[in-house]
Structure formats: structure tokens, C-alpha cells
C-alpha positions in Angstrom: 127.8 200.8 257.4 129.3 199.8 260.9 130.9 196.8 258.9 132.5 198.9 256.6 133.6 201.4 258.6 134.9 198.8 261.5 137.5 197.7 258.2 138.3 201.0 257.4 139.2 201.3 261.0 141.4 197.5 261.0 143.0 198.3 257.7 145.3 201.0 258.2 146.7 199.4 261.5 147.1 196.0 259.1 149.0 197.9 256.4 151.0 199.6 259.0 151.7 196.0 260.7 153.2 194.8 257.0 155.0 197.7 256.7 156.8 197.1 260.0 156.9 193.7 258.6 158.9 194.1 255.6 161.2 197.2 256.9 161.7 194.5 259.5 162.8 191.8 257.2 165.6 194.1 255.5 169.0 193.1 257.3 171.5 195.9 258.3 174.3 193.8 257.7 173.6 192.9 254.3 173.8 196.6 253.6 177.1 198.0 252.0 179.0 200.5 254.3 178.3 203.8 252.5 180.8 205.9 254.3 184.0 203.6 254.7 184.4 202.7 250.8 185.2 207.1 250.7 187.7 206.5 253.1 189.4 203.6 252.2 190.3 205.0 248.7 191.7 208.1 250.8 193.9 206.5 253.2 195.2 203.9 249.8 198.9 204.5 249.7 201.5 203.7 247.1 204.9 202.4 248.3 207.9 204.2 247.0 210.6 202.2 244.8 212.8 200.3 246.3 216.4 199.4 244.3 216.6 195.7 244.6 220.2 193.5 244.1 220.9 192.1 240.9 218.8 188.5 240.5 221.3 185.6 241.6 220.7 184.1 237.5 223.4 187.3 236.5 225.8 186.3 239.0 225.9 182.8 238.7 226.2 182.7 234.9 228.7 185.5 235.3 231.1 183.2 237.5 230.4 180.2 235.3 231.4 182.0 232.5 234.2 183.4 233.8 235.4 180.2 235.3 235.1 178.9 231.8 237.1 181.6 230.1 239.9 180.6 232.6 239.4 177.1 232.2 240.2 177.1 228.9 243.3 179.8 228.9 244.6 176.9 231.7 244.1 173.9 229.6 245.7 175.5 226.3 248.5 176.8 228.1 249.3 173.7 230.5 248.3 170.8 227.9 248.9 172.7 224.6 246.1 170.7 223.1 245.9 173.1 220.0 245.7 176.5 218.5 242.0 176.2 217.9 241.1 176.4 221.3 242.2 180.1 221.0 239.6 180.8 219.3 236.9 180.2 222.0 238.6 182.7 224.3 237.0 185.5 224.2 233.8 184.1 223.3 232.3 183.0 227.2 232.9 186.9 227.9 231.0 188.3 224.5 228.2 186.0 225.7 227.9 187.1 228.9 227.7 190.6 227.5 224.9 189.4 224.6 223.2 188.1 228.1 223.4 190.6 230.6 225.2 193.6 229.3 228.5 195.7 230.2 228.2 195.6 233.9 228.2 192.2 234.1 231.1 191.4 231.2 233.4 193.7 232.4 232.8 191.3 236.3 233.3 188.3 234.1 236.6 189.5 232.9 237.7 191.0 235.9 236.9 187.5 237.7 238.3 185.7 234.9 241.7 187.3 235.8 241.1 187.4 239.4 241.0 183.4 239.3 243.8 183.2 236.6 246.4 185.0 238.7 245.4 182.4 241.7 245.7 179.9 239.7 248.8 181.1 237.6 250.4 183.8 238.9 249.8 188.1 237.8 252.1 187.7 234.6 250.1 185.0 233.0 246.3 186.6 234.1 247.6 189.8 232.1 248.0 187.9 229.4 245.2 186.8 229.2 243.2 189.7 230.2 244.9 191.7 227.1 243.9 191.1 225.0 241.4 187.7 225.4 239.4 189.6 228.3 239.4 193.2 226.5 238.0 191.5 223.2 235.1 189.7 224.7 233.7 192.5 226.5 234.4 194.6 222.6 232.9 191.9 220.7 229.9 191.3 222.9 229.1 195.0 223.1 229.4 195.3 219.1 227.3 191.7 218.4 224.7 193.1 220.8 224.4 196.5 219.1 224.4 194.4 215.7 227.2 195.9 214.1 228.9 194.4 211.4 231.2 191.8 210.6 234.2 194.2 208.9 233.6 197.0 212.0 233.5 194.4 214.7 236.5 192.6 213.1 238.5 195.7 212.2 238.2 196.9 215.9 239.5 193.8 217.2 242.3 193.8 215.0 243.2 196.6 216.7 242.7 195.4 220.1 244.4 192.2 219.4 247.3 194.2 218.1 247.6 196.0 221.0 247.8 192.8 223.3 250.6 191.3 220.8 252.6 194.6 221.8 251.9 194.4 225.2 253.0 191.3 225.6 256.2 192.0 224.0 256.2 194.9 226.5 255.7 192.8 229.6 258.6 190.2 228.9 260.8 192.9 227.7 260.3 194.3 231.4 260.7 191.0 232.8 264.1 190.2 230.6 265.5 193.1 230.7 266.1 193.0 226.9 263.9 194.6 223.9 262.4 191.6 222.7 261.3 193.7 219.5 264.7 194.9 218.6 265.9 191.3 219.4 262.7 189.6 216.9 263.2 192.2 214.1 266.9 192.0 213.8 266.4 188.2 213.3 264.0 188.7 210.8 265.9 191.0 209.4 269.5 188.1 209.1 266.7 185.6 208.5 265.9 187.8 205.4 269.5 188.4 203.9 270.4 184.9 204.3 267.1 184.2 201.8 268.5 187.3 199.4 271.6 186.0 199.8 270.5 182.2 198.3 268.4 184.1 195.6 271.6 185.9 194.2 273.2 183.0 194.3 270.8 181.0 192.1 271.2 183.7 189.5 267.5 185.2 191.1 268.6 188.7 192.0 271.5 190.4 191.1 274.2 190.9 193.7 273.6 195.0 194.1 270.5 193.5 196.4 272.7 192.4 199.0 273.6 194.8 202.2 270.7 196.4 201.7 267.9 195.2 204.0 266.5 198.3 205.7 265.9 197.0 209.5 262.9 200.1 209.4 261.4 197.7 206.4 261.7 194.5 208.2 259.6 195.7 211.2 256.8 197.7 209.2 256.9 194.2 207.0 256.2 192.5 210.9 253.8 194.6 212.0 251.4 193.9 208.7 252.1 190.3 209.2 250.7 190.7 213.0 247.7 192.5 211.7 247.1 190.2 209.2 247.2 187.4 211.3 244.9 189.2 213.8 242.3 190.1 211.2 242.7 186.2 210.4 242.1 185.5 213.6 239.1 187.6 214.5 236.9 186.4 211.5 237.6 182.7 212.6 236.2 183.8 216.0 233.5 185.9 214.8 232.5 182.4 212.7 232.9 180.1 215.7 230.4 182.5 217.1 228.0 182.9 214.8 228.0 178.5 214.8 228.0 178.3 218.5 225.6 181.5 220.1 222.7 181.0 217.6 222.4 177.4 219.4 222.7 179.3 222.6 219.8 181.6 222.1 221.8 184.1 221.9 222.6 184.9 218.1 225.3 187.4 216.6 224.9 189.7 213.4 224.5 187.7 210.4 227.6 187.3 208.6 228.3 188.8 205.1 226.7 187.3 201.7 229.7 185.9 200.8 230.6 184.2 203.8 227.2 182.8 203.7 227.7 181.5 200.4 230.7 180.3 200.6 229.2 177.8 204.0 226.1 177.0 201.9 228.8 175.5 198.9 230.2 173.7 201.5 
């Protein structure tokens, strides 16, 4: 009985002991801050937007570009290696469209005219920037939106067109003489001296003669400029197809035909 009693008495003071014991062994600092994580998530704040500049990749290959557009207007012009290199004028311009978009195309142009008139003087830059500057930033904004072959081309016919005028326009101003007046008129002797050798090889009667209309002659030139233009934008539009794809940068695919006719060759 005292036994028994005398444990009863020890025990609960040697459970109490290991209770201490283990609450004791528990460290604070292990524990997870219960209140702070509340707070933190509160006081979390989100930065506005901020604009940020163009990266420097758009304006370097914008300046390349353009310095290459310029590069080759130079060489053709100074060492007149051939006609072909017209073709590749407009083209660094398109790409930099196909690459970057309108912003940066119209800079390239712009630039390309900026470094032309340093190099060459205001009257030769405007040639060049109409139409050679106006069609790259047309055809890149038309081969981006994937538009066709007979749109594209037909719009830069137009454009072309326009710088063929222009031109005219500009050294008129410069001569002090209308150059189109002046070009028609000779077309228009160069054409009765032709009649004139027909009639007399029994071709064409002699009623034909005396009467070229000049009004003719120069409608006669001006489809003769837009065929040559329309000529001239489907060999660009070709060079571009050939050259851009290898770029990464690919134009519309070109018509069946014209695809068939390349696979025959």
C-alpha cells in the first residue's frame, strides 16, 4: 500500500518532468511566422509599365540596310556596272519592312536618302527616294500582309510610273525646258521618218503620211512606260522571292505558272 501509493505520488511529477521535456525540445525558430506571411502578400506591389526604346538589333539593321540601299544606287550610277542591279533597289527596304515593320522602313528610306544627298547631292537622293525608296516600303508592306503577285505588282506599276514622271518633272525644273514635250515630239519625227520608209517600200499608201497625231505618240509612251514598269516589278518581285526565302524572311508565293515555268527550267 505505502509502495504503491509513494509511485502514485512520483509519477505525476515524472510525467510532468517529460512534458517539460518535450515542450522543451520544440525550437521556436524552427516554427513558421504565422503573422508576417498575411502581411507580406498585402504590402506585394506590382510595378506599372514602363515604355522602353526600341532594342538596338532594329536600329542597327535599319542603318545597315539603308546604307546598302545607297550603296548600291552609288555603284550603279558612278560605275554603271549594269541594269540588273536595278533590280535589287528597292529590295534592302521591303526587307526591313518584312523584319521590323512600317516604322522602321519608312527610317530606312528616309536614311537612305539622308546619306545619298551627302554623298551625292539633293537632286540625285530624290531620285532615288521616288520611286526606289517609295517602292520598298509598298512592297514590303504588301509581301508582309501576303498579298498577291498581280496586286503587289500592279501597285507598283503605278508607283514606279509616278517616279518616271517625276523625274521628268525635276530636270524639266532644272533645264528650264519640258523634257516631255521635247521626248514626245521626237518620237513623234522618229515615227514619220519610219511611215515615211514604209510608203516608200510600197508598205503603206502615201495618204498615211502628215498624219501622226502628237496626242497618239504620247498615250503610245506612256503604255510603253507602264509596260516596262510592270516588266520591271515582276523581275523584282522574282529576285525576291529567290533571295528573302534564303533570308528567313520569305514573300507570297508566286503564281502557278510562274512556278511552273522555274520548275521547266
Amino acid at each position: 500500500m505505502s509502495g504503491s501509493f509513494e509511485d502514485s505520488q512520483v509519477d505525476p511529477t515524472r510525467n510532468n518532468g517529460e512534458a517539460v521535456s518535450e515542450s522543451d525540445d520544440t525550437n521556436w525558430v524552427d516554427e513558421p511566422p504565422e503573422s508576417t506571411q498575411p502581411e507580406a502578400a498585402q504590402l506585394e506591389l506590382t510595378a506599372p509599365p514602363v515604355k522602353t526604346s526600341p532594342p538596338p538589333l532594329v536600329m542597327v539593321e535599319t542603318a545597315f540596310l539603308a546604307s546598302t540601299a545607297s550603296l548600291l544606287w552609288l555603284v550603279s550610277y558612278y560605275l554603271s556596272i549594269g541594269p540588273w542591279m536595278r533590280i535589287l533597289f528597292p529590295v534592302p527596304i521591303a526587307l526591313v519592312y518584312l523584319r521590323w515593320g512600317l516604322r522602321a522602313a519608312w527610317m530606312s528610306a528616309l536614311v537612305s536618302g539622308l546619306l545619298l544627298s551627302v554623298l551625292m547631292g539633293p537632286y540625285l537622293s530624290l531620285l532615288f527616294f521616288v520611286p526606289y525608296g517609295l517602292l520598298g516600303v509598298q512592297l514590303g508592306g504588301l509581301w508582309k500582309r501576303q498579298s498577291g503577285w498581280f496586286f503587289s505588282i500592279s501597285t507598283g506599276t503605278l508607283i514606279s510610273t509616278f517616279g518616271f514622271f517625276f523625274r521628268i518633272w525635276l530636270l524639266s525644273t532644272f533645264l528650264g525646258e519640258d523634257l516631255w514635250a521635247y521626248v514626245t515630239n521626237r518620237i513623234a519625227d522618229l515615227a514619220e521618218w519610219g511611215v515615211g520608209r514604209l510608203v516608200d517600200w510600197g508598205v503603206l499608201g502615201i495618204g498615211v503620211l502628215g498624219q501622226i497625231d502628237l496626242t497618239v505618240v504620247q498615250l503610245m509612251t506612256i503604255g510603253v512606260i507602264i509596260c516596262s514598269d510592270f516588266i520591271y516589278l515582276f523581275t523584282v518581285h522574282l529576285a525576291a522571292w529567290l533571295l528573302l526565302e534564303r533570308l528567313g524572311n520569305p514573300i507570297p508565293e508566286p503564281p502557278q505558272w510562274v512556278q511552273v515555268l522555274l520548275e521547266e527550267d
